[in-house]
C-alpha positions, 0 to 999 in steps of 0.5 A: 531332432534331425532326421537321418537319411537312412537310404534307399536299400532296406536288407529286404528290397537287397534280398528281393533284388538278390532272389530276381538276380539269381535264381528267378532270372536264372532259371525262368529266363535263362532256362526255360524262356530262352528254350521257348524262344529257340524253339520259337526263332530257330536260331541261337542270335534271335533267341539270345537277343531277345532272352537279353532284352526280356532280363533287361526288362525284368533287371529294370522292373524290378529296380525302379518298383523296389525303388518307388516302394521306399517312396523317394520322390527323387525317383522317376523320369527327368531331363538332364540339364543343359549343362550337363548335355556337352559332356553326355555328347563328348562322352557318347562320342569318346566311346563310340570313336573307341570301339570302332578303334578297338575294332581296327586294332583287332583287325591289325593284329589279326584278329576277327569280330566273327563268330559262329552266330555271324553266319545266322545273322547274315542268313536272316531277311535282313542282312542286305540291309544290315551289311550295307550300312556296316559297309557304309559306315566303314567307308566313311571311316576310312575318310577320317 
């Protein structure tokens, strides 16, 4: 008799991911963590970045753990094949070369990347470095 392939989600590794989702993140990291961080950086920028990079930890975590707990072979770190490397670099490109366009557009119609945040980024140790290569990279584009 054949074996069905019931897939990797049980109602159970559902609920547990739902529980991380929606009320562990929420309240650990969105709440009490990014108070800490805020209190730890004083800046909102460096607190959200680093409050993003801790769910971005946990989200993944979470995932593969659940993910090796069904036992699926399948899963775990492997490289792409050749075949597949010309459309990753064609598709890496396309999305790069549309934000950039994005950017420009937004900038046609008068319209800004700023935010109030722009002003705590540009304020930190930092900055001449990152504005240079923003400077930089915007002159190369004007090339194109």
């Amino acid at each position: 008799m054949k074996q069905k392939n019931q897939g990797l989600w049980t109602i159970k590794s559902f609920v547990i991911m739902l529980v991380v989702t929606f009320i562990a993140v929420p309240v650990f990291i969105e709440g009490i963590l990014q108070q800490a961080l805020q209190s730890l950086f004083k800046s909102e920028l460096y607190a959200g970045t680093a409050t993003g990079f801790v769910m971005a930890a946990v989200f993944l975590s979470a995932l593969y753990w659940l993910m090796v707990q069904a036992d699926d072979r399948k899963i775990g770190f492997q490289s792409f094949s050749k075949r597949h490397w010309p459309l990753i670099l064609f598709w890496l490109l396309v999305l790069i070369l549309g934000s950039v366009a994005i950017v420009v557009l937004m900038e046609w119609f008068g319209m800004t990347y700023e935010n109030k945040k722009t002003s705590q980024f540009t304020a930190g140790p930092v900055a001449v470095f990152i504005y240079t290569c923003f400077c930089f990279s915007r002159c190369n584009l004007t090339f194109l």
